[in-house]
C-alpha positions in Angstrom: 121.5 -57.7 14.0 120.8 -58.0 17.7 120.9 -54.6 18.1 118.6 -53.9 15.5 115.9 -56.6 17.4 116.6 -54.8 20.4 115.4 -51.4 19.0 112.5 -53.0 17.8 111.4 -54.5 21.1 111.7 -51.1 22.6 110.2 -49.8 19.9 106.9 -52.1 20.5 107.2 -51.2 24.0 107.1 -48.0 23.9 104.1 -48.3 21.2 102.1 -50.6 23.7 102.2 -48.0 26.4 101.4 -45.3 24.9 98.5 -47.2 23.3 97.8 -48.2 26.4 98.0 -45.1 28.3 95.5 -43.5 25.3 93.2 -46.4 25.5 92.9 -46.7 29.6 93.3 -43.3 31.1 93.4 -40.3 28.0 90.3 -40.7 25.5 87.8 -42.4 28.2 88.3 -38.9 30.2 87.7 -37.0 27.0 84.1 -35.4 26.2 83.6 -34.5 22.9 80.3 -32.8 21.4 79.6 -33.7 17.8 76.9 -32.4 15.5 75.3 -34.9 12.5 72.9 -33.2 10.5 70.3 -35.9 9.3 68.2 -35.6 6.3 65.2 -38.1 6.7 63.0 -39.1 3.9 60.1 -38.9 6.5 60.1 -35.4 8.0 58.3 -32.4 8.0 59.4 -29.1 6.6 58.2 -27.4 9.7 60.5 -28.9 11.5 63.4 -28.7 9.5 66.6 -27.6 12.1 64.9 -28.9 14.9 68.0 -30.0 17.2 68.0 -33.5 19.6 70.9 -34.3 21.8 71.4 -37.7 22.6 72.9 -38.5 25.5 73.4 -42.7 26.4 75.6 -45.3 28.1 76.6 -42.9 31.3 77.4 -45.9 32.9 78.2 -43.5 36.6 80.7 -44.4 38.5 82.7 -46.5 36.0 85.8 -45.0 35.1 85.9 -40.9 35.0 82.3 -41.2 34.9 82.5 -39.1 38.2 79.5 -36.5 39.6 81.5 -33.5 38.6 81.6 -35.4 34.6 77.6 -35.9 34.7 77.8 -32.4 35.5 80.2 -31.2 33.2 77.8 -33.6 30.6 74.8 -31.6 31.6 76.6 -28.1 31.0 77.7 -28.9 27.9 74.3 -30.6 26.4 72.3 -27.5 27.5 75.4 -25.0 25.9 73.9 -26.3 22.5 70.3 -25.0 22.8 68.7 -28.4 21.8 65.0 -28.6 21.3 64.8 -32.1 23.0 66.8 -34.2 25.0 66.9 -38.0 24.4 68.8 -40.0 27.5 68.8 -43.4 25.8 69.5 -46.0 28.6 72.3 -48.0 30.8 72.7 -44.6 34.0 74.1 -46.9 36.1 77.3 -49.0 36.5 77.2 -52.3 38.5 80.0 -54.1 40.8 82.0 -56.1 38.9 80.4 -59.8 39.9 77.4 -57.8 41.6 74.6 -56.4 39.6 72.7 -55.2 42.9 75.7 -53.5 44.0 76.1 -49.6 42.5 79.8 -48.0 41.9 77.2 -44.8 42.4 73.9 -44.9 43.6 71.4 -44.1 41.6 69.6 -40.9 43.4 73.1 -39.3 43.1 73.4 -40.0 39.4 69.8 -38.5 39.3 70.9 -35.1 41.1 74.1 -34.6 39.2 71.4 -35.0 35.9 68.2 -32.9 37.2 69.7 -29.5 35.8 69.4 -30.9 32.1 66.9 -28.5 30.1 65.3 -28.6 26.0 63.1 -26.1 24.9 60.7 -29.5 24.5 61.6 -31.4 27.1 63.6 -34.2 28.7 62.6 -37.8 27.7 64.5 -41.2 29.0 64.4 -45.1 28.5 66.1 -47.4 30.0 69.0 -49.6 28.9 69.8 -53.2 30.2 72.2 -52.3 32.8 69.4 -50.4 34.3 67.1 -53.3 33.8 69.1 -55.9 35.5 69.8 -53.9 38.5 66.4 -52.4 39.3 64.2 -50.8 36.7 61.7 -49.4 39.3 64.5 -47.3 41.4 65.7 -45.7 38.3 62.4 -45.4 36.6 61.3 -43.4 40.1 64.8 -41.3 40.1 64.1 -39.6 37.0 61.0 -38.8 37.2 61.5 -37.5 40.8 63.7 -35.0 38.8 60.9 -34.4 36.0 62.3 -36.6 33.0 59.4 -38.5 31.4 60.5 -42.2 31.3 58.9 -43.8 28.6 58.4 -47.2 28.2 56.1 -49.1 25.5 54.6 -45.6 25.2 53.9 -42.5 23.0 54.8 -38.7 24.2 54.1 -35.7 22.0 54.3 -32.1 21.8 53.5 -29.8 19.2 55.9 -27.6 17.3 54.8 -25.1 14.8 51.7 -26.4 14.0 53.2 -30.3 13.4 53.2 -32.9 15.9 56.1 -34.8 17.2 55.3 -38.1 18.3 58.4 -40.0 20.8 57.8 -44.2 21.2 60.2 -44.8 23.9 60.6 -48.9 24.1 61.6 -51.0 26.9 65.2 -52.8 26.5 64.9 -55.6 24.5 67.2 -57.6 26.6 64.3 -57.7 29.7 62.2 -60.3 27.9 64.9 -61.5 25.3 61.4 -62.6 23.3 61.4 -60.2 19.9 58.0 -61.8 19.1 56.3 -60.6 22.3 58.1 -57.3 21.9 56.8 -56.9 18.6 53.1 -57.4 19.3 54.0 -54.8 22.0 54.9 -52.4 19.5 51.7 -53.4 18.0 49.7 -52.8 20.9 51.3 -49.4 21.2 50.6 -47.8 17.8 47.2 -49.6 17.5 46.5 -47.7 20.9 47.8 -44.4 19.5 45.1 -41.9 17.5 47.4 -39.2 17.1 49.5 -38.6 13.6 52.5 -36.9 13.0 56.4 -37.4 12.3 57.2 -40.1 14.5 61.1 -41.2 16.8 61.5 -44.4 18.7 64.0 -44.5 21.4 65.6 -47.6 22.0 68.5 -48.9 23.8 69.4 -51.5 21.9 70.1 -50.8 17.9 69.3 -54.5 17.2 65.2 -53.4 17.2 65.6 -52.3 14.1 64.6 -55.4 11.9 62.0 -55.9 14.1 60.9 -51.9 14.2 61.0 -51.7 10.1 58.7 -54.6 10.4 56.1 -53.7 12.5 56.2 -49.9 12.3 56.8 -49.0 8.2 52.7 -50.1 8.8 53.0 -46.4 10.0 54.4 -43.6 7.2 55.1 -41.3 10.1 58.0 -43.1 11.1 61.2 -41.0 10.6 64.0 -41.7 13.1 65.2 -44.5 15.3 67.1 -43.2 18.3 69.2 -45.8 19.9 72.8 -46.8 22.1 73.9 -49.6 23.7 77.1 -50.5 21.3 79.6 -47.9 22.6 80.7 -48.0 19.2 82.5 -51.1 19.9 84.3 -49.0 22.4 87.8 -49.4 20.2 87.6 -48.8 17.1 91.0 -49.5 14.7 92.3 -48.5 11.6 91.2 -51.3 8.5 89.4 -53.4 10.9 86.9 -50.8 12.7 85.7 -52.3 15.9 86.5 -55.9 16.4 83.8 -56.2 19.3 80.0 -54.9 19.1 77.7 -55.9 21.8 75.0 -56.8 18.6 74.1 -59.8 17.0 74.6 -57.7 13.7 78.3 -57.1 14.5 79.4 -53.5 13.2 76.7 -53.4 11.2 74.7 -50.9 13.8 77.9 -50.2 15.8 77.8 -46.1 15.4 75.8 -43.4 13.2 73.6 -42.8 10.9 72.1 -46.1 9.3 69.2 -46.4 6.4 67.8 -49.6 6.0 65.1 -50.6 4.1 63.9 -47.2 4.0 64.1 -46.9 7.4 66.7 -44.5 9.2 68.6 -44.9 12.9 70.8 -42.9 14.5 73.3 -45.0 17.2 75.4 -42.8 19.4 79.1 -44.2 20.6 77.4 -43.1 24.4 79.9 -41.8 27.4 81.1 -44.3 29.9 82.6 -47.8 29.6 81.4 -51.1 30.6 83.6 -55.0 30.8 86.9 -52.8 29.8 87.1 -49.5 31.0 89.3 -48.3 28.0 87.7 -46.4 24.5 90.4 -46.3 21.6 88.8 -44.0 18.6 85.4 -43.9 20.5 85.4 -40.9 22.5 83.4 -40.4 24.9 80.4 -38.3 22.7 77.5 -36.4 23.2 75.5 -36.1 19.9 73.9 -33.4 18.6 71.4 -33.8 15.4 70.8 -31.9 13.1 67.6 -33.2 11.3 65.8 -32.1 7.9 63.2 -33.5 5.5 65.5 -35.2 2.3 
């Protein structure tokens, strides 16, 4: 009998470290590249195929998240020919206990990024860890590198004849206040003459209620872009991801979520943040696919 406990014990152990091992210093190094193709009830046929890679959460200078990955992120976002690139928030990686403090500085995450190219263009927000360390600095480092930063504001291009409208929103962790954030939104579209299909990039997936409110006033809404959740960052058989930086829980933890008509895509980002481990969240660059349904 004690022999049999014994195995077990050694059993468990050996269980834990591997987990460990996994969880710590294998699957945050990993980079994977995964294509969704989205079918949105609000999209033109013209622009059916059109490709967006959606890049969030580098989080530089926390674990592996090293100038040679951002590279190595670049390289491979550009290897899949997307027609625009979205950079959804949270470049930068605080200290522990020391928000003003960078694990690495924020021009150099810029230069290890500046090579990123879309046959449409390059388009950013920025996330809360951004916003809490100093919003202006990496606001001004990506546009020194020629990303337009958008925030409470409308960019669009033209693509075979139809226009593509981006609303890129400010974190909604800077104010905290969804009411004043939602007469922004407001203000924003009231501002805006132009028409066409219509994505709003946003860090934080928890805008949605608040978007599907304010914006279904507009039928060319198709697509939420957002990040922020890491997918829970460890993610478990039966029991998915126990924690989700969202009030909603794992109800906007990852993917492709229709809600009251309304459709968001959240990407499981790159880097880590509090733990620096990822168990069934690998690091991920997403790649969409999107058609009219």
């Amino acid at each position: 009998m004690q022999k049999k406990f014994l195995l077990a014990g050694i059993a468990v152990l050996i269980t834990a470290i591997c987990l460990f091992v996994w969880g710590f210093l294998i699957e945050p190094n990993r980079l994977s590249v995964k294509t969704y193709e989205i079918r949105l009830k609000k999209w033109s046929d013209k622009l059916n195929g059109f490709k967006i890679a959606a890049v969030s959460d580098l989080h530089a200078g926390s674990n592996f998240i090293t100038e040679e990955k951002l590279r190595q992120i670049v390289a491979e976002t550009n290897a899949q020919n997307p027609d625009i690139i979205v950079l959804l928030g949270d470049y930068v990686s605080p200290v522990f206990n020391n928000q003003q403090k960078l694990k690495m500085p924020m021009q150099t995450i810029a230069e290890n990024l500046r090579d990123f190219q879309a046959k449409y263009g390059v388009y950013a927000i920025l996330g809360n860890t951004d916003e809490t360390y100093d919003k202006t600095e990496v606001r001004s480092e990506l546009e020194k590198i020629g990303f337009k930063v958008l925030k409470d504001e409308i960019a669009s291009v033209e693509i075979n004849g139809e226009r593509l409208r981006l609303l890129g929103m400010r974190d909604a962790m800077e104010t905290g206040d969804w009411n004043s954030i939602s007469a922004g939104l407001k203000k924003v579209l009231a501002e805006d003459e132009q028409k066409g299909n219509l994505i709003v990039l946003v860090h934080n997936p928890d805008y949605l209620p608040v978007i599907t409110g304010d914006l279904l006033i507009s039928n060319d809404l198709s697509l939420i872009l957002a990040g922020h959740t890491h997918g829970g960052q460890c993610r478990f058989p039966l029991i998915g991801a126990p924690v989700v930086p969202s009030e909603y829980g794992q109800k906007y933890a990852a993917g492709h979520i229709r809600e009251q008509e309304t459709d968001m895509f959240v990407t499981t980002g790159i880097g880590t943040s509090k733990i620096p481990a990822r168990f069934g969240v690998p690091p991920e660059i997403s790649i969409l696919k999107i058609y009219a349904e």
